[in-house]
N, C-alpha and C positions, 0 to 999 in steps of 0.2 A: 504494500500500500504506500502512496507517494504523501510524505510527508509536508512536501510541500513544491510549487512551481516555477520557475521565474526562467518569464521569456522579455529576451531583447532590453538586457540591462546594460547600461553605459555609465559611464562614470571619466569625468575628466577635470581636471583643479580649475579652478576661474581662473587664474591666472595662467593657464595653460590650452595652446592649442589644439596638442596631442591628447586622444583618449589614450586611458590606461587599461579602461576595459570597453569594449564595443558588441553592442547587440550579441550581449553572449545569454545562452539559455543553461539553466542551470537548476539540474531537479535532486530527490532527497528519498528515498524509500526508510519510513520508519524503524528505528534498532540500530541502522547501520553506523558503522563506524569507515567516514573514508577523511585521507589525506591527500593535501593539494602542495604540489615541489613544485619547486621550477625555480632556475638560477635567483642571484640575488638583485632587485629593483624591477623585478617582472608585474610584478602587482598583485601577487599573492596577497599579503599580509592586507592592504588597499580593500582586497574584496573582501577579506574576512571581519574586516571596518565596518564595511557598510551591509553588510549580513547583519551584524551585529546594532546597528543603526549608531555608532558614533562616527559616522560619516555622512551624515543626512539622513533620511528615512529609512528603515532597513524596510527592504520589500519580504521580507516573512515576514509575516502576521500573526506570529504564534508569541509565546515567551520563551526567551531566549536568554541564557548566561553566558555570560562569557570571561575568559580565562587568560590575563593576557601575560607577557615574558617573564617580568619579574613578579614574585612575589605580591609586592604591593602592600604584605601588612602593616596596620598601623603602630607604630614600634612600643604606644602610651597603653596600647589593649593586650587583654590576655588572648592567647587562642581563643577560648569559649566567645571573646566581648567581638573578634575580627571575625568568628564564622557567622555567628546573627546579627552583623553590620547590614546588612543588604534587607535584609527584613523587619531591622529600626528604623532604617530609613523611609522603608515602604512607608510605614506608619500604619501598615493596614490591622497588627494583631498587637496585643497587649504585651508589655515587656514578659510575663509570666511567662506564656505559651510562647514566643520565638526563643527565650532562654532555655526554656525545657524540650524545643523540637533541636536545636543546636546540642543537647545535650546525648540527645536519643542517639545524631548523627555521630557523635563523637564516638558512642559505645559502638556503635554500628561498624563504623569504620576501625575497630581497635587504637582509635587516640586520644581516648579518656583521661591517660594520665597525665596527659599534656594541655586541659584546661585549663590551666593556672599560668602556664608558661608565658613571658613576656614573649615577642620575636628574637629580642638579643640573643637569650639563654635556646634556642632550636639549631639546630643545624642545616644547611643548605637544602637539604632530601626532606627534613618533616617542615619547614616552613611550604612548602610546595605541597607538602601534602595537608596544610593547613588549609593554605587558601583553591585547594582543590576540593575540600568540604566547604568553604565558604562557598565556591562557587555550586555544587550539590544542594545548599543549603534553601534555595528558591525550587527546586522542584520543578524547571524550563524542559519544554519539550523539546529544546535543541540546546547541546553544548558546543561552544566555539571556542577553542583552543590554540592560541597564538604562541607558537614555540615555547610551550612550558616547563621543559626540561633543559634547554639551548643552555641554562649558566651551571648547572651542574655537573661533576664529577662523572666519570666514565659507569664507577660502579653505583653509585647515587642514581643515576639515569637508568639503568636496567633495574634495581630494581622497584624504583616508583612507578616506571611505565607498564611493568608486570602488575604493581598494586591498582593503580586506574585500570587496566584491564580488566583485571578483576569485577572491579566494583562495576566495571559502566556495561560489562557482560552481566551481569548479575540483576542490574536494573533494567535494561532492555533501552539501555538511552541511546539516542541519538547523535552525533559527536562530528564535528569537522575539525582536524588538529592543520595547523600549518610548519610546516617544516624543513628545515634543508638535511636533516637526516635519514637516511632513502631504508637504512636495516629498522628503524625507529618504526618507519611508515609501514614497513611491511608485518612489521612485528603486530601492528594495536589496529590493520585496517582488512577490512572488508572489499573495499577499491582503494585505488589510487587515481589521482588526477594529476597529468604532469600539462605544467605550462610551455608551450612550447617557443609563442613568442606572443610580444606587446606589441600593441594591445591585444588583451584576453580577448578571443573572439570564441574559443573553444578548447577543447582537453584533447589530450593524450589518455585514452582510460588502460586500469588496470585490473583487473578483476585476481582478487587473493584468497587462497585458502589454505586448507591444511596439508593439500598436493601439489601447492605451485613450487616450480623450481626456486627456491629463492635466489638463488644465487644466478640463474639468468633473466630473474625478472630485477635483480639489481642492475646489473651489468645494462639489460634493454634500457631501463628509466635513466642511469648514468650517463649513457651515451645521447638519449635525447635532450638531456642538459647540457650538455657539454655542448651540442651542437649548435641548440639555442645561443650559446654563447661568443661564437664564429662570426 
């Protein structure tokens, strides 16, 4: 089932004549988990902007979290006060009940003992996995994930993107990650979308499972960026 449609989207800065994305169509089957590569200033990140709507309206119509490089927690909160930040602000529910749904998440996710923690006192892997429950914490029927592992350690980065697998298997969510790590992308997706050139007009698709070659479906998406790059 298509979780959602978008046809003949554009996108170009005012003070620019060149589009970055042009009449490009671009759909969503619910559950799935895909990633979008392509060299670096192709206008990945740009589209996942305006998905998300901090680039003018996002054309989904649904609710939508988003997830973006750094961290971003607020250094004065504890974990527990940075995961129900999004749902004080709402203002939609009583301090009680977004304190005690942040809490539920915390046991959920195994990082209860880390409610009290300021951000200083966390280390590189659980602040990420901090504000990767903040972002859980709204309940969006789309996650948008803007290279959220890029500042992390080698062994940090496997195994938090095994933990979000986890969990976002588990939930049945929805998930667009943006990335330039191609073993990353094939590890946590369902497809791949490779940019090939600017402006976005259309994908390179990948289709991934538990039988694809990985290592010549790296090698194929490696050499389409590379080429892009020429």
């Amino acid at each position: 089932m298509k979780l959602f449609n978008i046809e003949n989207l554009s996108f170009k800065y005012e003070d620019s004549k060149d589009y970055i994305i042009k009449n490009l169509d671009f759909s969503m089957e619910k559950g799935k988990f895909i990633s979008i590569l392509g060299s670096s200033g192709c206008g990945k990140t740009t589209l996942l902007k305006i998905l998300a709507g901090l680039q003018g309206d996002s054309p989904i119509k649904l609710p939508i979290s988003y997830m973006p490089q750094r961290d971003s927690l607020l250094p004065w909160r504890t974990a527990l006060e940075n995961i129900y930040l999004p749902l004080e602000v709402e203002k939609k529910l009583p301090k009680k009940v977004y304190k005690e749904k942040a809490l539920e998440l915390l046991k959920k996710l195994n990082l209860e003992n880390y409610k009290s923690y300021l951000p200083k006192n966390l280390s590189g892997g659980m602040k990420q996995r901090i504000a990767f429950a903040r972002t859980l914490i709204k309940d969006s029927d789309i996650f948008l994930l803007d290279e959220p592992f890029s500042a992390l350690d080698a062994i940090s980065k496997i195994e938090i993107r095994e933990w979000v697998k986890n969990i976002l298997d588990s939930l049945n969510k929805t998930s667009i990650l943006i990335t330039h790590d191609v073993e990353e992308a094939i590890f946590l997706s369902d497809e791949i979308l490779v940019v090939k050139n600017t402006p976005i007009e259309d994908f390179i698709h990948f289709k991934v499972s538990e039988y694809s070659n990985r290592e010549l479906l790296k090698n194929s998406i490696l050499e389409i960026i590379r080429s892009s790059q020429k």
